[in-house]
NUMIZA-378237 format. One record per residue (C-alpha): y, x, z; residue number from 1. Coordinates in pm, 1 decimal, decimal comma. Layout:
! NUMIZA-378237
REC         Y         X         Z  pos
REC         Y         X         Z  NUM
...
! end
This chain:
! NUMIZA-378237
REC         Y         X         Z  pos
REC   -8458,8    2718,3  -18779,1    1
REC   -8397,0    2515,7  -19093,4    2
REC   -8197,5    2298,3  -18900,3    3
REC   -8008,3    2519,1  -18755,6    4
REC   -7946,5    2737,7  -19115,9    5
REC   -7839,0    2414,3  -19269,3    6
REC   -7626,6    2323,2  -18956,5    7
REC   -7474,1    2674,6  -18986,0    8
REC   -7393,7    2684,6  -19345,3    9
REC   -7271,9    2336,4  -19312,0   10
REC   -7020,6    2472,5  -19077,3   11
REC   -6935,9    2753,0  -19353,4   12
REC   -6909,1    2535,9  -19624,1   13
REC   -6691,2    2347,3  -19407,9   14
REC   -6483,6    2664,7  -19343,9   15
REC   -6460,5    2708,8  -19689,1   16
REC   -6291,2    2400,7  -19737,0   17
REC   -6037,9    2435,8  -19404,9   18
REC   -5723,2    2338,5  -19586,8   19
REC   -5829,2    2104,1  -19768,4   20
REC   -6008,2    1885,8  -19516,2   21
REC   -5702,8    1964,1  -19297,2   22
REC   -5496,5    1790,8  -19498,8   23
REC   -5747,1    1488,7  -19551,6   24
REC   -5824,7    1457,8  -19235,3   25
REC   -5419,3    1449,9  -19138,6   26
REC   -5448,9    1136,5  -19419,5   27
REC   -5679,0     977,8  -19284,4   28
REC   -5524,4    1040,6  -18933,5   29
REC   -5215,9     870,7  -19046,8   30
REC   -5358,3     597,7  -19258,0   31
REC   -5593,4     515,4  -19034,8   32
REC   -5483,8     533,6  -18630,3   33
REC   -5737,3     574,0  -18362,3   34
REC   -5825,1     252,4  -18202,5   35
REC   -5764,1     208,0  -17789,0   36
REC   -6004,6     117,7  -17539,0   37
REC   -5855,5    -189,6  -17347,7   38
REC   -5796,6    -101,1  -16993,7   39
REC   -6061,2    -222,3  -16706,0   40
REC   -5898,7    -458,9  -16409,7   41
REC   -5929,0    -162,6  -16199,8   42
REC   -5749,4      52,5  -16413,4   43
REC   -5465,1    -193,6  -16408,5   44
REC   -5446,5    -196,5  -15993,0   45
REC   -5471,1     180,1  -16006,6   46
REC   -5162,1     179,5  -16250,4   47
REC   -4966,9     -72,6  -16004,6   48
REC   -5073,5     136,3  -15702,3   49
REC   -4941,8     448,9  -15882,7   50
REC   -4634,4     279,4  -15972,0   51
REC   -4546,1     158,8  -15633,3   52
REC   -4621,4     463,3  -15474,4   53
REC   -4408,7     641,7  -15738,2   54
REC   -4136,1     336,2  -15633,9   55
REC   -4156,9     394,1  -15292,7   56
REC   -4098,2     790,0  -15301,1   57
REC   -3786,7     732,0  -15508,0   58
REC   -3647,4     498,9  -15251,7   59
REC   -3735,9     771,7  -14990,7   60
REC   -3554,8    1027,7  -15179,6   61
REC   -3279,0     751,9  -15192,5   62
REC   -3236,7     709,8  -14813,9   63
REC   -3229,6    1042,8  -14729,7   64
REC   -2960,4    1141,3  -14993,1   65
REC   -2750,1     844,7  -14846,9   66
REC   -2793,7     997,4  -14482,3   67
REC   -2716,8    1298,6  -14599,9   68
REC   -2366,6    1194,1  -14754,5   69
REC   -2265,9     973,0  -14459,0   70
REC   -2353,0    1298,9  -14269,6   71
REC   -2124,4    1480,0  -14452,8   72
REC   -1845,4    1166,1  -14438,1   73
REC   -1912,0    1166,1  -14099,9   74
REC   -1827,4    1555,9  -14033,9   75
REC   -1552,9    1551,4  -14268,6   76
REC   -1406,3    1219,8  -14054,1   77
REC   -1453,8    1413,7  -13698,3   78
REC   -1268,3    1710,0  -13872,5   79
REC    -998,4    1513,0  -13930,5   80
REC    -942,8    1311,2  -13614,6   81
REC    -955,3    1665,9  -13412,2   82
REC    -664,3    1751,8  -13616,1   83
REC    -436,5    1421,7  -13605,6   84
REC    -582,1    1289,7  -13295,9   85
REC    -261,1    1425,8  -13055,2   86
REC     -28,6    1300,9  -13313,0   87
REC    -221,3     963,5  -13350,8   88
REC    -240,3     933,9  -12924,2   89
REC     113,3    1038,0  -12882,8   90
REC     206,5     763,4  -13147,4   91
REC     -25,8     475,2  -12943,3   92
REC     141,6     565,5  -12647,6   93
REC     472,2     498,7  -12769,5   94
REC     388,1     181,0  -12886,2   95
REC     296,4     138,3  -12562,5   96
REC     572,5     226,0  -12405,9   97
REC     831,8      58,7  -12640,3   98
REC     664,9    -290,9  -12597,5   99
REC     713,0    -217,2  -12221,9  100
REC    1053,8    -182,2  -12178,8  101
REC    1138,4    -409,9  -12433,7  102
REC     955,8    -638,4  -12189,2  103
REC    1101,2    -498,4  -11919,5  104
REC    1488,8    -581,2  -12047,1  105
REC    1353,3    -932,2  -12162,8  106
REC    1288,6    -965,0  -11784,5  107
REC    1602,9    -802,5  -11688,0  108
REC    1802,2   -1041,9  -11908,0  109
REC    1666,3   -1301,2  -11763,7  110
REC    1681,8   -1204,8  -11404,6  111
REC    2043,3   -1122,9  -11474,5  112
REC    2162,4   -1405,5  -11654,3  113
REC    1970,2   -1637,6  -11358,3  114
REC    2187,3   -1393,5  -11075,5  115
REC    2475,2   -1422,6  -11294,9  116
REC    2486,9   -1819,6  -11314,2  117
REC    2418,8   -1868,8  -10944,9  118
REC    2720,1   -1652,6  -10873,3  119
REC    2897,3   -1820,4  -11141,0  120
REC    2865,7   -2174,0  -10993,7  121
REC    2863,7   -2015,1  -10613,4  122
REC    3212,3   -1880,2  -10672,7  123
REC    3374,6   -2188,5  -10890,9  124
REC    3210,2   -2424,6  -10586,1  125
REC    3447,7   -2185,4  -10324,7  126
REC    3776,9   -2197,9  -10553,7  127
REC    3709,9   -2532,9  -10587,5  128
REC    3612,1   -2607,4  -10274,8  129
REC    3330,8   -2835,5  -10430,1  130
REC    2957,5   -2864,6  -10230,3  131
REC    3105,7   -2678,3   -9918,4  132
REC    3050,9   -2762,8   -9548,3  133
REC    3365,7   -2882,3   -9413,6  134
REC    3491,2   -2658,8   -9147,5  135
REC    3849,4   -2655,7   -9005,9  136
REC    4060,1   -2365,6   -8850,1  137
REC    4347,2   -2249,4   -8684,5  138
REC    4560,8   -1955,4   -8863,4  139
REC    4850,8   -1771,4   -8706,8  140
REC    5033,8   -1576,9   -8969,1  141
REC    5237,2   -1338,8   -8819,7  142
REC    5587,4   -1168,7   -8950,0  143
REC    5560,5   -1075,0   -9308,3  144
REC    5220,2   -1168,3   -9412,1  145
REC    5076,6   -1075,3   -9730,9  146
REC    4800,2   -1134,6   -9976,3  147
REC    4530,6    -945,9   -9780,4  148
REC    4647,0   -1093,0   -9417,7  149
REC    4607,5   -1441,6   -9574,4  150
REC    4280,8   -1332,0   -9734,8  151
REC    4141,9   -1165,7   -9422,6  152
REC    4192,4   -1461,3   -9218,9  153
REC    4066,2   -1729,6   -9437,2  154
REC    3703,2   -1523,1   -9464,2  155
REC    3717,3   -1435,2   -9094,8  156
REC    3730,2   -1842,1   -9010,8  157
REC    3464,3   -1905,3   -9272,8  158
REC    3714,1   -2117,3   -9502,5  159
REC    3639,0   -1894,9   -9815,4  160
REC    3327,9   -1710,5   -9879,7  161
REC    3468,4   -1490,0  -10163,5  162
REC    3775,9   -1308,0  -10014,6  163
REC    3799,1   -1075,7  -10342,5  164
REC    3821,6   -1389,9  -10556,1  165
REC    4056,5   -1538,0  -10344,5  166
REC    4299,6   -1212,2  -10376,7  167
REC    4249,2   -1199,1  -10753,7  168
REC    4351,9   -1588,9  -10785,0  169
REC    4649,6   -1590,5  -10516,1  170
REC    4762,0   -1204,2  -10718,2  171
REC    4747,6   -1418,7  -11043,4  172
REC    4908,7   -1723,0  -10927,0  173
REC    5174,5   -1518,2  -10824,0  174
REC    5192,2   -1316,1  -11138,5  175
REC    5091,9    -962,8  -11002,4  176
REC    5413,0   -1025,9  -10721,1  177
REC    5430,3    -999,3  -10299,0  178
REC    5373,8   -1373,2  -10211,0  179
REC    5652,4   -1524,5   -9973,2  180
REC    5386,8   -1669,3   -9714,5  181
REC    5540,0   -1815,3   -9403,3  182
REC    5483,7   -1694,3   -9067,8  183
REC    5348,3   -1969,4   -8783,1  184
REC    5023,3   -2159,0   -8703,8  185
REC    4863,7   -2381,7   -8992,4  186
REC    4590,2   -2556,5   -8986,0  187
REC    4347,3   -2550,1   -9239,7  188
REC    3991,1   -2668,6   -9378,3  189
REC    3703,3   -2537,5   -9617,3  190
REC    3766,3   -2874,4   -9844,4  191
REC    4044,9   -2709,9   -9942,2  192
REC    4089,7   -2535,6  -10273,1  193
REC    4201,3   -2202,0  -10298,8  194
REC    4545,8   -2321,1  -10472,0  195
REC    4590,1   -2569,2  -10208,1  196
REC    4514,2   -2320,1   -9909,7  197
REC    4823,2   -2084,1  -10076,2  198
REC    5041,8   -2392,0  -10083,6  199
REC    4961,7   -2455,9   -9745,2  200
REC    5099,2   -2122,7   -9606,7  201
REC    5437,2   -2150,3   -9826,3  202
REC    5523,0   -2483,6   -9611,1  203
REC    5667,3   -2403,6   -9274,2  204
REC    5443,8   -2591,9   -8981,2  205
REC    5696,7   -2779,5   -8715,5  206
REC    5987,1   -2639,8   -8553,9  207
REC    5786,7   -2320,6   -8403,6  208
REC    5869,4   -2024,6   -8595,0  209
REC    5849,1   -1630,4   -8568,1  210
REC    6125,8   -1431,9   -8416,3  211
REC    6208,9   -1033,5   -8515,9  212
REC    6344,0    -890,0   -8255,2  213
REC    6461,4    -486,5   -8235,9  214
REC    6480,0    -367,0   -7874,2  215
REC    6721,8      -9,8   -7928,4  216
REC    6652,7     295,9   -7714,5  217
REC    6885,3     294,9   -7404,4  218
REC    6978,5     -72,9   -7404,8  219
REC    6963,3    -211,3   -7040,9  220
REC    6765,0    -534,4   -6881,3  221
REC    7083,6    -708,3   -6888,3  222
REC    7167,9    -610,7   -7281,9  223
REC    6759,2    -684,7   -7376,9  224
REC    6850,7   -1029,5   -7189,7  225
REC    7127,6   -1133,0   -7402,1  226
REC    6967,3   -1014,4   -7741,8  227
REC    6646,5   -1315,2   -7666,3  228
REC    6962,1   -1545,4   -7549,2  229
REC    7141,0   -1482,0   -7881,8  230
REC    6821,1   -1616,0   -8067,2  231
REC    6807,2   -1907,2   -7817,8  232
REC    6487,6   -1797,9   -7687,2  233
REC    6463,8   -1821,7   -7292,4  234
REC    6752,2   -1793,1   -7044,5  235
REC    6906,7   -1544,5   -6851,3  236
REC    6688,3   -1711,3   -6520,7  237
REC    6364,7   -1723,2   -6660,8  238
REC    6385,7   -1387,3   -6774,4  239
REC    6499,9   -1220,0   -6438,0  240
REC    6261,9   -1400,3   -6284,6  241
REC    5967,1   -1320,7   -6502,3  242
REC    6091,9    -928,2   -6476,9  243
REC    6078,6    -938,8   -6055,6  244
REC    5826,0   -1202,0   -5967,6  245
REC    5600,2   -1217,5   -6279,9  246
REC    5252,1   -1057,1   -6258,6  247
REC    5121,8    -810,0   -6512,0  248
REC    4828,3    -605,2   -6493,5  249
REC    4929,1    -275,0   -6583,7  250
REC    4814,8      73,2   -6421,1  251
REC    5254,3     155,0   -6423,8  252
REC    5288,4    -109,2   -6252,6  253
REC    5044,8     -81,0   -5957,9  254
REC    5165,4     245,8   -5925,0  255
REC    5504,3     121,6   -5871,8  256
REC    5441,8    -125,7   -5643,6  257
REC    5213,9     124,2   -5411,2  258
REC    5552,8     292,2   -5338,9  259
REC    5825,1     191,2   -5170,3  260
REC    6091,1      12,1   -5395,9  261
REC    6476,4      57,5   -5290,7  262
REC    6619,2    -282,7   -5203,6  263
REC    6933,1    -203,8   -5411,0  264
REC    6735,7    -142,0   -5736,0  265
REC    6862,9    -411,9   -5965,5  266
REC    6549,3    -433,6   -6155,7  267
REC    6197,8    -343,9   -6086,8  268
REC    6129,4    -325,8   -6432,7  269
REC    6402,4    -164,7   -6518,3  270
REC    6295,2     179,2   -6735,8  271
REC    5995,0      20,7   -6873,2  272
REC    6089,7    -249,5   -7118,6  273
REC    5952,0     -29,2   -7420,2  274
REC    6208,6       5,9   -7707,3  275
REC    6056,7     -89,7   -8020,2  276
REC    6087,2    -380,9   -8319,0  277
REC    5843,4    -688,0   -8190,8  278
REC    5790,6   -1028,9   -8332,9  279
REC    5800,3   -1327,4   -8093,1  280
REC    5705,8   -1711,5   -8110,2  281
REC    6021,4   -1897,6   -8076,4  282
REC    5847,2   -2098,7   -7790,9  283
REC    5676,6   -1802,7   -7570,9  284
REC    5748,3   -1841,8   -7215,6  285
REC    6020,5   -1543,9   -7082,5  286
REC    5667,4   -1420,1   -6871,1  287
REC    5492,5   -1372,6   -7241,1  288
REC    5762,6   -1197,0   -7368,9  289
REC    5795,6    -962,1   -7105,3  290
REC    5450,5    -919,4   -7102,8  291
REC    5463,1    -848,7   -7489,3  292
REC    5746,2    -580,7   -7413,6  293
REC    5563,3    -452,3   -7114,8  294
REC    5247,0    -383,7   -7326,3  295
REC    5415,7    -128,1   -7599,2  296
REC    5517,5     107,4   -7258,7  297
REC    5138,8      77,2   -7180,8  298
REC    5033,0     137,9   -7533,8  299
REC    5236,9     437,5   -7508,2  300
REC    5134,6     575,0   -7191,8  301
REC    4799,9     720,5   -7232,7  302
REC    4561,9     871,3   -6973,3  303
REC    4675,3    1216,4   -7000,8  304
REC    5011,6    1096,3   -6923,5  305
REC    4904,5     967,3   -6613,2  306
REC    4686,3    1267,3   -6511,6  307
REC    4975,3    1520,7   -6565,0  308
REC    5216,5    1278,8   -6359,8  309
REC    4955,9    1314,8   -6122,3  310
REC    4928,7    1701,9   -6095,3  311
REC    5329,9    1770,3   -6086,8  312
REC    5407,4    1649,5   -5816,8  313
REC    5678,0    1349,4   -5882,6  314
REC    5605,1     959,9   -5941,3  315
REC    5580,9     817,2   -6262,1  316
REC    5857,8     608,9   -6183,8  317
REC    6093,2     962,2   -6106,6  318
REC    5989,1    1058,6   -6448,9  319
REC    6132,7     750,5   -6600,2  320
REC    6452,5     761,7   -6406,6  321
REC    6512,4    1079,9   -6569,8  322
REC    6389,3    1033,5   -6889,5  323
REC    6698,8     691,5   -6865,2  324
REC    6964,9     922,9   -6792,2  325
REC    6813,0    1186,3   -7048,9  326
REC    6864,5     892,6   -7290,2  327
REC    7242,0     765,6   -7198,0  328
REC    7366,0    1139,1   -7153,2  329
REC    7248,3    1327,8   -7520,5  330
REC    7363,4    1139,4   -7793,9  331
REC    7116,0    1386,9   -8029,3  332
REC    6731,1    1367,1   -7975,8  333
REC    6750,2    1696,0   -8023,8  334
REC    6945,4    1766,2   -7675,8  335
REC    6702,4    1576,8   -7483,4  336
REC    6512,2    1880,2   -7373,7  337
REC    6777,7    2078,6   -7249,5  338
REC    6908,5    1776,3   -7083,3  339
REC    6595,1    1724,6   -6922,3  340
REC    6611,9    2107,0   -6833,4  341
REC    6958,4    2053,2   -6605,8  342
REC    6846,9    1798,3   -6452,6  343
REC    6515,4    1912,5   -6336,8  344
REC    6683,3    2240,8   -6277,3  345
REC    6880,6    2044,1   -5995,4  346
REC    6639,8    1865,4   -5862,3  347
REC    6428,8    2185,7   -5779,8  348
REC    6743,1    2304,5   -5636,9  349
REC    6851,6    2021,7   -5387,3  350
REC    7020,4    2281,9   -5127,8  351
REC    7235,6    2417,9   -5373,7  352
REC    7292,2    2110,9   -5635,5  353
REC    7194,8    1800,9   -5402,1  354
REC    7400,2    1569,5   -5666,2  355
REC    7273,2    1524,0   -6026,7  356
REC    7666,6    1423,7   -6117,4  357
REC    7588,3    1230,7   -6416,9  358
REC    7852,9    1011,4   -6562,4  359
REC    7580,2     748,5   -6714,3  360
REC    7475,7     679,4   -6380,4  361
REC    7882,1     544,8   -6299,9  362
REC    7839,5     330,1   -6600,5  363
REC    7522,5     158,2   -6537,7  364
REC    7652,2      62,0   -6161,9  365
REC    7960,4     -80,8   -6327,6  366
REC    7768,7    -276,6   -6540,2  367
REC    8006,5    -130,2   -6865,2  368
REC    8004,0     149,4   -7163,4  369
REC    8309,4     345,7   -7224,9  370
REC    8358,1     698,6   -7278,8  371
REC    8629,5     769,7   -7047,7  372
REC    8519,9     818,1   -6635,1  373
REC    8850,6     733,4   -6421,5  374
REC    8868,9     966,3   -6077,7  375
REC    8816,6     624,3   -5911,1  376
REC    8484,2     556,9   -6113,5  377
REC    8392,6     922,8   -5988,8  378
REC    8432,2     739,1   -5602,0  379
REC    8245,3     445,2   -5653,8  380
REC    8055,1     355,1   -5376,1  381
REC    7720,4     281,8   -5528,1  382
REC    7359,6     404,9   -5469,3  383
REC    7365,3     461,3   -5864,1  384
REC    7665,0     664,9   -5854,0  385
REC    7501,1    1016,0   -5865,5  386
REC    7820,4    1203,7   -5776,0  387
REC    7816,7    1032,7   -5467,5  388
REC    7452,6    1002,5   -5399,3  389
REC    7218,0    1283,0   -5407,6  390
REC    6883,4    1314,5   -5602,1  391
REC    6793,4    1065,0   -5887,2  392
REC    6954,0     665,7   -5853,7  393
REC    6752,5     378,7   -5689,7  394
REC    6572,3     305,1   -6028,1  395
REC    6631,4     364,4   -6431,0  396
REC    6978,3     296,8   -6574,1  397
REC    6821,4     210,3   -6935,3  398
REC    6484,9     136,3   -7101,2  399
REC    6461,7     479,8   -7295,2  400
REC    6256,5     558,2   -7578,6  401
REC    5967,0     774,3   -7642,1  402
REC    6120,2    1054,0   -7713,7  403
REC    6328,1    1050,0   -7380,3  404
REC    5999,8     975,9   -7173,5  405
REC    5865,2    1294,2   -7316,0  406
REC    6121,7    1560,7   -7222,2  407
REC    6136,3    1438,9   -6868,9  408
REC    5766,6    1525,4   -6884,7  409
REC    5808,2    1843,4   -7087,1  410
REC    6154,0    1986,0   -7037,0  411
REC    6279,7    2290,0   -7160,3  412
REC    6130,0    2539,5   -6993,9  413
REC    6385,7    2857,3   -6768,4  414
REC    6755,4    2802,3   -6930,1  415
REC    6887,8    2883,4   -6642,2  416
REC    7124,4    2553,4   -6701,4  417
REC    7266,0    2375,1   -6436,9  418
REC    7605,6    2185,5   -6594,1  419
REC    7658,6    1985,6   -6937,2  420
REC    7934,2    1805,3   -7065,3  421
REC    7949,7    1628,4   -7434,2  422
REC    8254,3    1639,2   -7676,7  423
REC    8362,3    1364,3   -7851,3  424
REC    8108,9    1413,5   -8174,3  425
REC    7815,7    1428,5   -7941,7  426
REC    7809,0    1830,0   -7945,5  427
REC    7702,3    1885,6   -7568,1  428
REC    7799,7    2206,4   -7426,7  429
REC    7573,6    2386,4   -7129,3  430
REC    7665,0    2617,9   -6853,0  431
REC    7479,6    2831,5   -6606,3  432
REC    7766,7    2845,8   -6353,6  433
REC    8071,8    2614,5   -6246,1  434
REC    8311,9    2848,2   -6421,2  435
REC    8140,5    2841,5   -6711,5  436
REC    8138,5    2394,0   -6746,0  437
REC    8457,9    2400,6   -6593,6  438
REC    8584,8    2616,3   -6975,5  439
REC    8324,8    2365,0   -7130,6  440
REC    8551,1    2008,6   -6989,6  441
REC    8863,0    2162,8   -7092,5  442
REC    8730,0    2255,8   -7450,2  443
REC    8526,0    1930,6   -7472,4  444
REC    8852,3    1748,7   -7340,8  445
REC    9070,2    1971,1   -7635,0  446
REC    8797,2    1809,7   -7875,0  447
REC    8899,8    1458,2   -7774,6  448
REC    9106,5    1265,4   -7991,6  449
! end
């Protein structure tokens, strides 16, 4: 109990002095520090564990911010793309696209310009006839040939392979003008160049050479005769003989020879010796140029020529023996159908007009052309002489044209004509009755001079 009184007033005492000892303990305190226990081995491995561990959570803390931000990088990215990602495509594919045309014209180019120099040396090889084949051919030129006739035969023999170069060079050669090539035959070879190929058709080859010769409508055998012997071509001989005795396969003329022919016919070709302008070799046989003459009737004469001759009734060769005298009688084409109309008229009327009474038939049995017909020419015993024969003459009196041919086929249909007469202009007059062409002679022989 002592003890604890003493402890106890101890204590109060103490109290007494609080401030005091406070402040001397605070002294001390700071005069004196407290000393430190020095840490155990195991304290120290503790400490290091702590530390790591502490380490270890920060680095943790670390990794998962940085996940979080690339995260958020990552999001923000996507957002983007899925706004520019058309505009970004769109501009990859034409990239794309540019790099492939521009390869695409590289290749072009190249292609091209290859093309372009194998042309190139193709074409100056055929003007200048350099690396080619040989290869020679025969050309006939014939009247008037030009630029493209040249041309066209040259390519169709194989001697040039370019035919629109050829035209181009011979055009500038000849400054832009019509070239004065020479009808003939020539002779010529793929060595050649083009400028001597041109040359070659300015030279004339040998004596042969082309003829022009212009058969008119209406002229006779005889006349056609003398216009060859003018040019020196022929004679008289050959030529009637090729016109009686030569042989010609045309459908006219088989269907002349299946009828009778009159004896006194002068020629039996007579009427179809076509009237037209044809060019001749100077040294055709008389057979090829009646042959050549021959062919324009033919070409004229089509199939539905021949099937109407055959429905009317008359030969082909009655229709030509009109469509003569049609020819010699109106001096105006524009008569021939009402010239063709009297004289059918007649012939459908053989009781009453038996006699055609044409005064080109008198002519053509006297061999001569004049206007005036003498009372004695009107008498003239000749099967020709239609005022003294009846029907149509023994054959043609002329070689008419086309035009004449036609209106015997196609006359002018009921004018009632029978009579015609021409004045001295060529004005025919018609009449229906004798009384009627009898006033028509004495006007027509008023109008003579």
């Amino acid at each position: 109990m002592e003890e604890n009184d003493r402890m106890t007033n101890d204590t109060a005492d103490s109290g007494g002095d609080t401030q005091e000892n406070k402040k001397v303990v605070k002294v001390v305190s700071e005069q004196t520090p407290a000393k430190k226990k020095n840490p155990s081995k195991t304290d120290l491995k503790r400490k290091k564990a702590r530390l790591k561990a502490k380490k270890q959570k920060e680095k943790e803390k670390e990794k998962e911010k940085n996940k979080k931000r690339r995260i958020t990088v990552f999001k923000r990215a996507k957002v983007k793309t899925s706004e520019t990602g058309e505009v970004l495509k769109y501009k990859s594919h034409k990239a794309i696209y540019s790099v492939t045309i521009a390869s695409v014209y590289i290749v072009l180019v190249v292609i091209a310009s290859l093309v372009a120099s194998f042309f190139i040396i193709s074409i100056g090889n055929d003007v200048f006839a350099l690396k080619k084949d040989e290869r020679t051919a025969v050309i006939d030129l014939g009247m008037y040939p030009t630029i493209i006739d040249v041309t066209n035969a040259l390519a169709e023999n194989g001697i040039i392979r370019y035919p629109e170069v050829f035209k181009l060079y011979a055009r500038y050669k000849f400054r832009n003008e019509e070239a004065a090539f020479i009808p003939g035959t020539y002779t010529v070879s793929s060595k050649q160049n083009y400028n001597s190929l041109i040359n070659t058709f300015l030279e004339q080859e040998g004596e042969r050479r082309i003829v022009k010769i212009t058969i008119p409508e209406g002229y006779t055998v005889d006349e056609i005769i003398n216009i060859f012997l003018k040019e020196n071509i022929g004679t008289r001989e050959g030529f009637a003989d090729a016109i009686e005795n030569g042989e010609y396969d045309y459908r006219f003329i088989k269907l002349l020879e299946e009828t009778e022919i009159p004896k006194d016919r002068r020629y039996k070709l007579e009427g179809y010796i076509f009237p037209d302008t044809y060019f001749f070799y100077s040294d055709w046989s008389e057979k090829q140029i009646i042959n050549k003459l021959l062919a324009g009737f033919d070409a004229k004469f089509t199939d539905e020529y021949y099937d109407f001759v055959k429905k009317s009734g008359r030969s082909l060769d009655d229709y030509i023996k009109i469509a003569s005298i049609i020819q010699r009688e109106a001096y105006y084409n524009a008569d021939f159908e009402l010239v063709s109309s009297v004289i059918h008229n007649r012939l459908n009327n053989p009781l009453i007009y038996p006699k055609l009474e044409c005064d080109s038939t008198i002519l053509y049995a006297l061999k001569v052309r004049k206007t005036d017909i003498t009372q004695e020419d009107l008498h003239l015993d000749d099967p020709y002489n239609t005022y003294v024969y009846d029907g149509l003459p023994p054959g043609p009196i002329c070689n008419p044209g086309w035009d004449a041919i036609f209106t015997a086929l196609t006359p002018a249909e009921d004018t009632g004509y029978y009579y015609f007469v021409s004045k001295a202009d060529g004005e025919i007059l018609y009449a229906k009755t004798l009384k009627e062409h009898n006033a028509n002679v004495a006007e027509a022989r008023e109008d003579k001079p």
